[in-house]
C-alpha positions as CSV (number, residue, x, y, z in Angstrom):
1,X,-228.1,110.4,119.9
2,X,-226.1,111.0,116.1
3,X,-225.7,114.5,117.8
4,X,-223.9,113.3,120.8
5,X,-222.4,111.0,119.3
6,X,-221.3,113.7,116.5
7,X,-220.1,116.5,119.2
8,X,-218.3,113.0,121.2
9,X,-216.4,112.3,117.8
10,X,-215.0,116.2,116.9
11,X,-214.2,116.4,120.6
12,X,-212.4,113.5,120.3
13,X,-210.4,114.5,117.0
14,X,-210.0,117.9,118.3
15,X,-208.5,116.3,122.0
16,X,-206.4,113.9,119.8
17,X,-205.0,116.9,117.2
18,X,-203.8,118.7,120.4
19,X,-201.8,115.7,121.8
20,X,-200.4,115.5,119.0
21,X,-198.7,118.8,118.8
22,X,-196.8,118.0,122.4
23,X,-194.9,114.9,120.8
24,X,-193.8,114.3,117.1
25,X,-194.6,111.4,115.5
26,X,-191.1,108.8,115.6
27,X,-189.7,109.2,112.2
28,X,-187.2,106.7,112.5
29,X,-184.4,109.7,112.2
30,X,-182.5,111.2,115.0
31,X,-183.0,114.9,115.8
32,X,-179.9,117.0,115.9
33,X,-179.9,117.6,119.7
34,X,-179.4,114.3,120.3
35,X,-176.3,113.7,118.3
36,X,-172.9,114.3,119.6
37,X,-170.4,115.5,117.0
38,X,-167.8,113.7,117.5
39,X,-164.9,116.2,117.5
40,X,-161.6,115.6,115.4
41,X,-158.4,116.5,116.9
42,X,-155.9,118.2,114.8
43,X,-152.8,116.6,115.6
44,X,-154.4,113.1,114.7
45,X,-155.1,114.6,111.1
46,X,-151.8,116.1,110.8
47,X,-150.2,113.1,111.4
48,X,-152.3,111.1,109.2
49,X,-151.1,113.9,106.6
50,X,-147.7,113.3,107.1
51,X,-148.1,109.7,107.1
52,X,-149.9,110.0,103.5
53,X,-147.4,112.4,102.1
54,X,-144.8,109.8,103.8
55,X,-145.4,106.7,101.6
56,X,-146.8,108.8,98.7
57,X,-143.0,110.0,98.7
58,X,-141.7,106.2,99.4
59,X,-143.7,105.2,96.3
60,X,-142.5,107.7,94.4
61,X,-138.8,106.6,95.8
62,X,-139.9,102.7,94.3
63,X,-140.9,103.5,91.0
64,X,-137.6,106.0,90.3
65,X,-135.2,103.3,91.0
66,X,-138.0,100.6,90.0
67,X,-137.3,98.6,93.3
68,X,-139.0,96.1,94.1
69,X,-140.0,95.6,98.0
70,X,-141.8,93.6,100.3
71,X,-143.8,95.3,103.0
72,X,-144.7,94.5,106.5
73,X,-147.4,94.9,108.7
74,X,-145.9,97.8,110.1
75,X,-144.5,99.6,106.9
76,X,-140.7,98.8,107.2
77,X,-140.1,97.6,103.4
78,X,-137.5,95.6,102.4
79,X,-135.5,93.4,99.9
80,X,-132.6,90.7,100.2
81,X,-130.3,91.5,97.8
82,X,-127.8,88.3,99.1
83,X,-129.0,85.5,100.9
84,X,-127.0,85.3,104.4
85,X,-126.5,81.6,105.8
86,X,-127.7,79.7,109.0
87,X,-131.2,80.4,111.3
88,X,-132.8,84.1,111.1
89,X,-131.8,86.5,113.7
90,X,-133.8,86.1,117.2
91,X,-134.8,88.2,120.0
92,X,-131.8,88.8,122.5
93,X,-129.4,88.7,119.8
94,X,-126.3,90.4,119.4
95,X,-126.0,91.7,115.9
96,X,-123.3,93.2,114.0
97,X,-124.2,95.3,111.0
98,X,-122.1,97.3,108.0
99,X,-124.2,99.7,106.9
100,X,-125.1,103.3,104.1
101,X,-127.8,105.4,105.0
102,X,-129.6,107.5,102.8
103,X,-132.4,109.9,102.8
104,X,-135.0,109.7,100.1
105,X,-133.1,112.3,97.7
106,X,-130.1,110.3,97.8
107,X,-127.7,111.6,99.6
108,X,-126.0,109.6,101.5
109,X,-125.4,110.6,105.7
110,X,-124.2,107.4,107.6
111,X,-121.6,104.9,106.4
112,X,-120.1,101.9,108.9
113,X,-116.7,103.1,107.5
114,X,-117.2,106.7,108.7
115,X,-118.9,105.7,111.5
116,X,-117.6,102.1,112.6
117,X,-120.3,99.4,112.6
118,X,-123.3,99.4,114.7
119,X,-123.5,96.7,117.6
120,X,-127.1,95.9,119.1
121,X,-128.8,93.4,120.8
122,X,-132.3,92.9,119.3
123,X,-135.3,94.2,120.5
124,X,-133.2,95.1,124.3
125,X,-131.7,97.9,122.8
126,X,-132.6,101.8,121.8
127,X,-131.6,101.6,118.2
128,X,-134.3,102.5,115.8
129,X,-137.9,100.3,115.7
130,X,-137.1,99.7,111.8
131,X,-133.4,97.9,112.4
132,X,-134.8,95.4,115.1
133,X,-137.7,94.5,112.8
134,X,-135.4,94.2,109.8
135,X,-132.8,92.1,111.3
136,X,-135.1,89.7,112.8
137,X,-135.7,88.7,108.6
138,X,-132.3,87.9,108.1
139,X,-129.6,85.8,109.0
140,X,-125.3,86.0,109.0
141,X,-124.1,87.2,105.8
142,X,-127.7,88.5,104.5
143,X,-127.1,92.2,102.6
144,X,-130.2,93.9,102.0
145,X,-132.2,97.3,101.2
146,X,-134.4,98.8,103.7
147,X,-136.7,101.9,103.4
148,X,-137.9,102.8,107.2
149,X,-140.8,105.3,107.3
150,X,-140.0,108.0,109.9
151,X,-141.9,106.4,112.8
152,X,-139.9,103.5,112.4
153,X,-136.9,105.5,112.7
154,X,-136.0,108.6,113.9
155,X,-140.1,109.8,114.3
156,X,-140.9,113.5,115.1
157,X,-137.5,114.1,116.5
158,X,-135.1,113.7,114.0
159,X,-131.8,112.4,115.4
160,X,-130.2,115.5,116.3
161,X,-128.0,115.8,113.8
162,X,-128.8,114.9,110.0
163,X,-131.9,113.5,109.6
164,X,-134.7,115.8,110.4
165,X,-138.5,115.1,111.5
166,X,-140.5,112.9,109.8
167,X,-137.6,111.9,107.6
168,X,-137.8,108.8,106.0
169,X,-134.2,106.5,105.8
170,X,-133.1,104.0,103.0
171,X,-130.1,101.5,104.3
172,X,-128.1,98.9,102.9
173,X,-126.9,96.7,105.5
174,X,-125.3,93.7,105.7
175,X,-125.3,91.5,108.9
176,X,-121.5,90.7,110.0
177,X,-122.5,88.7,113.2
């Protein structure tokens, strides 16, 4: 009987040993095959890039002329350099604004005396993302400083004319009507 019983418990280990071999033990870690890589596209990281570079060069832009601005949710920064009078600027509005505009190195490519003042209605009309947000925190008579990050403004474009890709704009504006 110890003999069978001896043979009946190596056959068993030995039966056991084999199933063993078809099916790993769980480890409680995923096997390569079954993860997917999840593939990065280039054009997202290259314009992540050029957002980074972006505010790393508005930064930079700050702390030379030691401005000091407030930020919004979508990057537009600002400061009211002269309080206007009356209820802010709404949606539908007409707005009249005198306005410089600058590109990051200072030069200066847009003036409302060149260029006569610009005339919008807010948020109903194709001026740039940045302006409608920006007017929308002032009222009549407010003057203020703007820095609108490229995709606010003139994006991957440009505007045809002076301000290239991805260029970021400074303004000082000052709302007429």
């Amino acid at each position: 009987m110890k003999k069978t019983l001896s043979v009946f418990c190596i056959f068993l280990s030995v039966f056991c040993v084999l199933l063993s071999c078809n099916n790993p033990p769980p480890t409680g870690v995923i096997q390569n095959s079954t993860i997917k890589k999840e593939e990065v596209n280039p054009f997202i990281l290259g314009n992540q890039k050029i957002l980074e570079l972006e505010n790393e060069n508005i930064e930079l832009f700050l702390k030379r002329y030691k401005w000091s601005m407030r930020q919004t949710n979508t990057g537009l920064r600002y400061e009211i350099t002269n309080k206007g009078a009356g209820k802010n600027i709404e949606i539908g509005e007409t707005v009249i604004l005198e306005y410089r505009t600058f590109l990051l190195n200072g030069e200066e490519i847009y003036n409302s005396n060149d260029g006569g003042v610009r005339l919008f209605t807010v948020e109903k009309s194709e001026e740039i993302a940045g302006l409608h947000e920006a007017v929308q925190l002032m009222n009549k008579g407010t003057e203020a400083r703007l820095i609108i990050p490229s995709y606010l403004a003139y994006g991957a474009s440009g505007d045809g004319n002076k301000i290239k890709p991805y260029q970021t704009i400074v303004m000082k504006v000052r709302v007429v009507k």
